[in-house]
MINU-895781 format. One record per residue: residue number from 0; residue in one letter; x, y, z of N, C-alpha, C in turn. Coordinates in nm, 2 decimals. Atoms other than C-alpha are relative to their C-alpha. Last residue first. Layout:
N
- NUM	a	X	Y	Z	X	Y	Z	X	Y	Z
...
This chain:
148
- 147	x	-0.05	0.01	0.14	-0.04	1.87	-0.64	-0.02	-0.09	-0.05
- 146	x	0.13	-0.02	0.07	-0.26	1.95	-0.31	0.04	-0.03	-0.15
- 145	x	0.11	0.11	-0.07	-0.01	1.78	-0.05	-0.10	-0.01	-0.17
- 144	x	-0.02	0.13	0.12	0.25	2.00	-0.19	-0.07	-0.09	0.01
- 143	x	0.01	-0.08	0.14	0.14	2.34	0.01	0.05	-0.14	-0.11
- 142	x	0.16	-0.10	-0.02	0.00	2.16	0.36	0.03	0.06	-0.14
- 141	x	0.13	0.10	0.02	0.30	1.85	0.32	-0.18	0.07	0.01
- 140	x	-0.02	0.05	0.17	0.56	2.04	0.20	-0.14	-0.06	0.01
- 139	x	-0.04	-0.07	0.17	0.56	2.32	0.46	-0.07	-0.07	-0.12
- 138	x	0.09	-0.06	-0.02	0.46	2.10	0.76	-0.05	0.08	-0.13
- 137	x	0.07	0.15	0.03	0.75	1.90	0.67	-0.13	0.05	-0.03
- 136	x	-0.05	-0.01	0.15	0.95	2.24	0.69	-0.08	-0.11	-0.05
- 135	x	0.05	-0.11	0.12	0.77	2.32	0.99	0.02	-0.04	-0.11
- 134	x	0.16	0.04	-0.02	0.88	1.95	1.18	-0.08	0.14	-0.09
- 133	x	0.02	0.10	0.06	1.24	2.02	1.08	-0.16	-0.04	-0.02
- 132	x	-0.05	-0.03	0.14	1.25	2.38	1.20	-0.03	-0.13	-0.09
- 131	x	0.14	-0.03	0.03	1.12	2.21	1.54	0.02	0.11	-0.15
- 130	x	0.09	0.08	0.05	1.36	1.98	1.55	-0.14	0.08	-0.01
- 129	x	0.04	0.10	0.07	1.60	2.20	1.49	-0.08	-0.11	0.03
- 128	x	0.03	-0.12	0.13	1.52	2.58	1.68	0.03	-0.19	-0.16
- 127	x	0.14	-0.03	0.07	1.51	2.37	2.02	0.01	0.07	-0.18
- 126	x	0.06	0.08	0.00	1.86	2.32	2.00	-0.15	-0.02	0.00
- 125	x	-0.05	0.06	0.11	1.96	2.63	1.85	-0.05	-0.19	0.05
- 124	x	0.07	-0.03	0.12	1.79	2.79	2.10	0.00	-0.07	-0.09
- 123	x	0.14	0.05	-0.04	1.95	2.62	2.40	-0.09	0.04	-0.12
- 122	x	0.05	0.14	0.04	2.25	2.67	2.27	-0.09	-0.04	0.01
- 121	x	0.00	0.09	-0.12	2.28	3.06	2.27	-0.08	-0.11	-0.07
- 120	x	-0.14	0.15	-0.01	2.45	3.18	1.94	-0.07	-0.07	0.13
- 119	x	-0.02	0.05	-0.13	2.10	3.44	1.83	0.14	-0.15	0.02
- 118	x	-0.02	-0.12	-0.13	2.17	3.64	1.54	0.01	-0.06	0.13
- 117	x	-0.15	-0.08	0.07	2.21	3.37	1.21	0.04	0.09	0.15
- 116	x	-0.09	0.07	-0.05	1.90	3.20	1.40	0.16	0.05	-0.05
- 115	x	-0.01	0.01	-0.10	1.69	3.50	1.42	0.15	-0.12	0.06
- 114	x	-0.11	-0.14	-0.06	1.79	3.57	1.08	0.00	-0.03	0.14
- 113	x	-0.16	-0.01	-0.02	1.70	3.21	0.98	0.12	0.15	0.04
- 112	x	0.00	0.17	-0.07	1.34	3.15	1.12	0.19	0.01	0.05
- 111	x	-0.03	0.00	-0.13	1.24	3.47	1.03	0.09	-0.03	0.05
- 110	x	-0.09	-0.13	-0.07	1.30	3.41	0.72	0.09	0.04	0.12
- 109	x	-0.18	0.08	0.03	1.15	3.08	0.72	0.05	0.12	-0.01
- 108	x	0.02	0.06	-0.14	0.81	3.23	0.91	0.23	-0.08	-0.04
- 107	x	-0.04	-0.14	-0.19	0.82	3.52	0.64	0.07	-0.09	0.08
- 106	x	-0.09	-0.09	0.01	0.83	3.24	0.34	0.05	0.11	0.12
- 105	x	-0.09	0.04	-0.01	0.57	3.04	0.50	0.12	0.04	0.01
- 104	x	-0.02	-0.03	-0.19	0.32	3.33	0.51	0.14	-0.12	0.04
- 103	x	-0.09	-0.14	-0.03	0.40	3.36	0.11	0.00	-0.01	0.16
- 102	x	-0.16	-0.01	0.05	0.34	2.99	0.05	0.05	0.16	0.04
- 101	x	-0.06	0.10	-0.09	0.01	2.99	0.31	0.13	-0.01	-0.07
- 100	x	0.07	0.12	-0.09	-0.15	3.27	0.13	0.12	-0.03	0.06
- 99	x	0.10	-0.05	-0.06	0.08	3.42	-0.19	-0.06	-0.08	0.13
- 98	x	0.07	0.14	-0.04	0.41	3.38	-0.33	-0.11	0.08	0.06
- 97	x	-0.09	0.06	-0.10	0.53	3.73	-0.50	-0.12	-0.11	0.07
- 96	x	0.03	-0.08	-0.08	0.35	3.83	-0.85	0.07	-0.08	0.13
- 95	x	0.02	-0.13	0.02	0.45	3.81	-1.19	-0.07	0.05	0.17
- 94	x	0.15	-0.01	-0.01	0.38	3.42	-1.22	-0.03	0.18	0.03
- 93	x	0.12	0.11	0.08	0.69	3.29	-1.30	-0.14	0.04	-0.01
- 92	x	-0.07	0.06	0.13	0.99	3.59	-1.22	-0.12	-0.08	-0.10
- 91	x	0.04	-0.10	0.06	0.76	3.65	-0.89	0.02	0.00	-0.14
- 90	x	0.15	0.02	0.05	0.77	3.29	-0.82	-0.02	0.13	-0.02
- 89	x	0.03	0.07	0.12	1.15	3.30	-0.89	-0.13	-0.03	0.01
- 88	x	-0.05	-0.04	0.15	1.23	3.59	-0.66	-0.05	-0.06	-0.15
- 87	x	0.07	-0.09	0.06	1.06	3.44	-0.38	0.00	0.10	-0.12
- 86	x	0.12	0.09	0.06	1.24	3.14	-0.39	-0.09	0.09	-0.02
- 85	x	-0.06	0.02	0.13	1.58	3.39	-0.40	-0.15	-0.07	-0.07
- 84	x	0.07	-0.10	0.05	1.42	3.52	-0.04	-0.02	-0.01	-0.21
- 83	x	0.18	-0.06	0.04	1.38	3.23	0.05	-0.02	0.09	-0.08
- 82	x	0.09	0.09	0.14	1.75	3.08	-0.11	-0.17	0.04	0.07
- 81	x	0.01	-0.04	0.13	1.87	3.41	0.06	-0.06	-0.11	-0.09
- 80	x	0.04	-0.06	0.07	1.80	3.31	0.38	-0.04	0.06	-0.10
- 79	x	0.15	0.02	-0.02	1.88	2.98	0.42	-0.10	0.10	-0.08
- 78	x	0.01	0.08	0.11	2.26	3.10	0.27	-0.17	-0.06	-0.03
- 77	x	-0.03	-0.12	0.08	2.29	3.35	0.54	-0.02	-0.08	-0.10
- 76	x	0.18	-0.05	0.02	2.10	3.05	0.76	0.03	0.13	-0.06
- 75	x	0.09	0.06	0.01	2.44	2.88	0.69	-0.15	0.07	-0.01
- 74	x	0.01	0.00	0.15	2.66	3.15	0.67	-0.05	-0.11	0.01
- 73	x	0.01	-0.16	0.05	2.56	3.30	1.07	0.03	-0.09	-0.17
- 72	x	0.12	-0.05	-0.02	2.61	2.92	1.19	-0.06	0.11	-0.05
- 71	x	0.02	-0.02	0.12	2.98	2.83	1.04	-0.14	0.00	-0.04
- 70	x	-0.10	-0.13	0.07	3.15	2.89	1.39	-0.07	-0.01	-0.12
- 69	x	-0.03	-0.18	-0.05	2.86	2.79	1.60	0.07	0.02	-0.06
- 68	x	0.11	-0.03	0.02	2.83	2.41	1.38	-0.03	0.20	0.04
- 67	x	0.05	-0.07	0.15	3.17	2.42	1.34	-0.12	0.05	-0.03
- 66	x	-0.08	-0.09	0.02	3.21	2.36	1.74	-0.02	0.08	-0.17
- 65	x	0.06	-0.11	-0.04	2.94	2.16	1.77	0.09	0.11	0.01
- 64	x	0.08	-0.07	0.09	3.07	1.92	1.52	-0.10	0.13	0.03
- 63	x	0.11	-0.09	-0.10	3.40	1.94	1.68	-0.15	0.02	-0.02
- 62	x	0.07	-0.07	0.03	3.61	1.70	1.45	-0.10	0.01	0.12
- 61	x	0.07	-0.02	-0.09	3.92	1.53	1.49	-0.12	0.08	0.01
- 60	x	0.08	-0.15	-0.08	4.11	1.48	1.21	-0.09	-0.06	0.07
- 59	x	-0.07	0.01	-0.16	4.33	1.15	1.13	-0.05	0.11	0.04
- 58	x	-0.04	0.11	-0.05	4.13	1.06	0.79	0.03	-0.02	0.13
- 57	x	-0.08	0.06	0.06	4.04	1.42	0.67	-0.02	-0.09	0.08
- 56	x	-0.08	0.07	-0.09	3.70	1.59	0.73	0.10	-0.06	-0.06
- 55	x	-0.09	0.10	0.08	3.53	1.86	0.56	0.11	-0.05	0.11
- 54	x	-0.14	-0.04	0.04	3.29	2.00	0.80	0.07	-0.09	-0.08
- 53	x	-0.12	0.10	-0.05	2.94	1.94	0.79	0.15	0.05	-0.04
- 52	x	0.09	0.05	-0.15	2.61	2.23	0.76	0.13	-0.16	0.03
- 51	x	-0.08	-0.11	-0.14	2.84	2.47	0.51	-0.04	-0.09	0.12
- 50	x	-0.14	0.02	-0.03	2.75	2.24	0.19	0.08	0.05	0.14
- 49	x	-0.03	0.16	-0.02	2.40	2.20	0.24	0.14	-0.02	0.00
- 48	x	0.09	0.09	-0.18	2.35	2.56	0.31	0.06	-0.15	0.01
- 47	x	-0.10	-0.03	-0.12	2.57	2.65	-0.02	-0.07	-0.04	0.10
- 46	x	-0.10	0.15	0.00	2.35	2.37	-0.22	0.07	0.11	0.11
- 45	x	0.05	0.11	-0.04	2.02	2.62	-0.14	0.14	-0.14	0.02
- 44	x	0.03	-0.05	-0.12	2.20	2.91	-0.28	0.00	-0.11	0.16
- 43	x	-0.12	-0.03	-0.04	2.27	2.77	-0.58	0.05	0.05	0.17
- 42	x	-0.11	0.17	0.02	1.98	2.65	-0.64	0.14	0.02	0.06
- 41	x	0.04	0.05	-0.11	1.83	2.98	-0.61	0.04	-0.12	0.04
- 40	x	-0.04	-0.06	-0.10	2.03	3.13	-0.80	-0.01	-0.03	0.09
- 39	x	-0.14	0.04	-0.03	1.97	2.88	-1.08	0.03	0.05	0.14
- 38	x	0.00	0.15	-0.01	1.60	2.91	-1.07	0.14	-0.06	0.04
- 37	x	0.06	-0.02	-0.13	1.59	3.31	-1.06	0.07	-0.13	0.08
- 36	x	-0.10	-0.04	-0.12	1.78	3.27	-1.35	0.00	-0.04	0.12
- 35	x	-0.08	0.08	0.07	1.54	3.06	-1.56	0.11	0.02	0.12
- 34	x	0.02	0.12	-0.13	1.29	3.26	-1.40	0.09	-0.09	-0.01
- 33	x	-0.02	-0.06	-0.13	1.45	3.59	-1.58	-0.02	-0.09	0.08
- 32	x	-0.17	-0.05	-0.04	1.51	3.40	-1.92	-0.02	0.00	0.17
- 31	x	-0.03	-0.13	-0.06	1.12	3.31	-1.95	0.15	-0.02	0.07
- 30	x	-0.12	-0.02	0.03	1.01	3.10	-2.19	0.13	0.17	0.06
- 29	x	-0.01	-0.13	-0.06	0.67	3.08	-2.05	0.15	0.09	-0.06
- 28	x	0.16	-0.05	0.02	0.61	2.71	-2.16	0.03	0.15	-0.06
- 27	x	0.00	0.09	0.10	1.01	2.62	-2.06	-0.12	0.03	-0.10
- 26	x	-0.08	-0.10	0.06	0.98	2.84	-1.78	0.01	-0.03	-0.18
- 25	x	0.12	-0.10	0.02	0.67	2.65	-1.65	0.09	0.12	-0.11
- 24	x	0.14	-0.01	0.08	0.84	2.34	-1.72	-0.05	0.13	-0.04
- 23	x	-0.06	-0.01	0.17	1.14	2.44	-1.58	-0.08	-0.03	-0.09
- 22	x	-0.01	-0.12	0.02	0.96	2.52	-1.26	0.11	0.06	-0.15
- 21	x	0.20	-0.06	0.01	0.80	2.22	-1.23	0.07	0.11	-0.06
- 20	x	0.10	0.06	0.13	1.12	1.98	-1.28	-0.12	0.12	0.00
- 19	x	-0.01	-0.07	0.12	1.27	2.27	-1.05	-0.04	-0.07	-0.09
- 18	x	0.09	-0.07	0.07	1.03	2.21	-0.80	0.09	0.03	-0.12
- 17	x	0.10	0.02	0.06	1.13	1.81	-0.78	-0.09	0.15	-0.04
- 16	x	0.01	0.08	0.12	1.49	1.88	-0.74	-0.14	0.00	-0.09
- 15	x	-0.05	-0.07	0.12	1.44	2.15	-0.45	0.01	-0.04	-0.17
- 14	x	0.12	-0.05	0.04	1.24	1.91	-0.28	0.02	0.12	-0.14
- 13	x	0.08	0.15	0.04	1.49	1.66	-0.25	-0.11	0.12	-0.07
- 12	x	-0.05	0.05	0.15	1.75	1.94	-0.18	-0.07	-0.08	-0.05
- 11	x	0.00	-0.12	0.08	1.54	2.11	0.09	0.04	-0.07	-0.11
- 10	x	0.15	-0.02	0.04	1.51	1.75	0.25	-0.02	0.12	-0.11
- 9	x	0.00	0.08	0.14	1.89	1.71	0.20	-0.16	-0.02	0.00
- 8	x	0.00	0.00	0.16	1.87	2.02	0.40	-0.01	-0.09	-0.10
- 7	x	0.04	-0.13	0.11	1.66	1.94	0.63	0.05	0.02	-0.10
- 6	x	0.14	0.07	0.04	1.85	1.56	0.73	-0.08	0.14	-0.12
- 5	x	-0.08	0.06	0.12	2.18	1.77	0.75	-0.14	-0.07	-0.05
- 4	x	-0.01	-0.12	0.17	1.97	2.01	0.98	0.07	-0.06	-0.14
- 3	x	0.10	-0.02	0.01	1.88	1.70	1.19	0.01	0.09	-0.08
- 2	x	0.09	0.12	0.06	2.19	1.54	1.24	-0.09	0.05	-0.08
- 1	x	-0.09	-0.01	0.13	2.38	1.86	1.31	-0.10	-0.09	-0.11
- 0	x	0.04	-0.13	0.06	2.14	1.91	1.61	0.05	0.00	-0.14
């Protein structure tokens, strides 16, 4: 389970890279301060998730990773969350209006995705909830980035 959200996020982070080339562009064009922000925030956001999803390990420690994973579950998809909602922030910021179609239905479904998972601790969820989190997110890049 760890495996696979460490995979997502350095997926998020891959992807993340390639929209801010886009979206420094546009800002860059558009010279727009407020997306500029948006962009950072949301960045920022996005690295907390990837930082909170492994424990810092020393040499002679022992590590639980299903143990960290339930204790530092609630600020991981508290971090999910806010980089949607943060991504929705910076396509308002760009384009003046919130994602639309199949980017704005996405947005909800990732939402969702991470309050439900922030709220629910039983394991059976959380194991189903990554590979099939992983398989949406692909689903994501590959039905709205397909067309670029």
């Amino acid at each position: 389970m760890t495996v696979i959200l460490v995979a997502s996020s350095t997926g998020i982070q891959r992807q993340r890279n390639y929209l801010s080339e886009c979206v420094r562009e546009k800002a860059r064009l558009s010279s727009s301060f407020a997306a500029a922000s948006w962009l950072g925030v949301w960045a920022i956001s996005v690295y907390m998730a990837t930082a909170v999803v492994l424990p810092d390990i020393t040499a002679d420690s022992i590590v639980d990773l299903r143990e960290h994973y339930f204790a530092h579950r609630s600020w991981f998809f508290g971090f999910m969350l806010s980089g949607v909602v943060f991504s929705a922030a910076k396509e308002f910021a760009l384009t003046g209006h919130l994602p639309c179609r199949l980017n704005g239905e996405f947005h909800v479904i990732f939402a969702l995705t991470a309050i439900l998972a922030a709220l629910i601790r039983r394991e059976w969820f959380h194991e189903l909830l990554a590979p099939v989190f992983a398989a949406l997110f692909l689903l994501y890049i590959t039905l709205l980035f397909g067309r670029l």
